[in-house]
C-alpha positions in Angstrom: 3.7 39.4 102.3 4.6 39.0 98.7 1.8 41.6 97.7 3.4 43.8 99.8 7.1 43.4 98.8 6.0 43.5 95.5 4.1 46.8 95.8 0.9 46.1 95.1 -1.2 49.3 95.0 -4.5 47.5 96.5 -2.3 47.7 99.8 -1.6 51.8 99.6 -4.6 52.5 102.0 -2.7 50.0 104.8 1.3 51.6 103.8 1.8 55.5 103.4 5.0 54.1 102.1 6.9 51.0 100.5 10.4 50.3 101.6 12.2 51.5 98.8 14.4 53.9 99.4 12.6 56.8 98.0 9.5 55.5 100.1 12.2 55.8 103.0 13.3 59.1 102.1 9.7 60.5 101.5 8.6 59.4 105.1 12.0 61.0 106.6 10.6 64.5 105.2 7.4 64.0 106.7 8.9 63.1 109.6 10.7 66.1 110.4 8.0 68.6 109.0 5.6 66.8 111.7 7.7 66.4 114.9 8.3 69.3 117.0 11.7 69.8 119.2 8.9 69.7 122.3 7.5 66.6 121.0 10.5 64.7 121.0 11.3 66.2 124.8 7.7 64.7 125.7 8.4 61.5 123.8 12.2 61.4 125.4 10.7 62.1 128.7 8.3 59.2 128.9 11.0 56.7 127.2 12.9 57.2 130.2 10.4 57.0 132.9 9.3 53.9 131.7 12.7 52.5 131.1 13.0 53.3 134.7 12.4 50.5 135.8 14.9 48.2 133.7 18.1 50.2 134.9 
């Protein structure tokens, strides 16, 4: 754990990104290049069917 608070770059092949707010900021960018508006209707979709059952 402290190896990875402290950034240790032998752990970059297990974390894309550290949580540092430029780390946060980076994976934001990728996020939205990579999700498409119908992969968030699938995802969405399947939240709610299998919430379903807790309502």
């Amino acid at each position: 754990m402290s190896d990875y608070l402290e950034q240790d770059i032998s752990l970059r092949s297990f974390y894309g990104k550290f949580p540092t707010i430029e780390g946060i900021k980076e994976q934001l960018e990728e996020k939205q290049k990579s999700v498409t508006q119908k992969g968030r209707s699938v995802l969405v979709s399947q939240l709610q069917e299998q919430y379903q059952v807790l309502l």
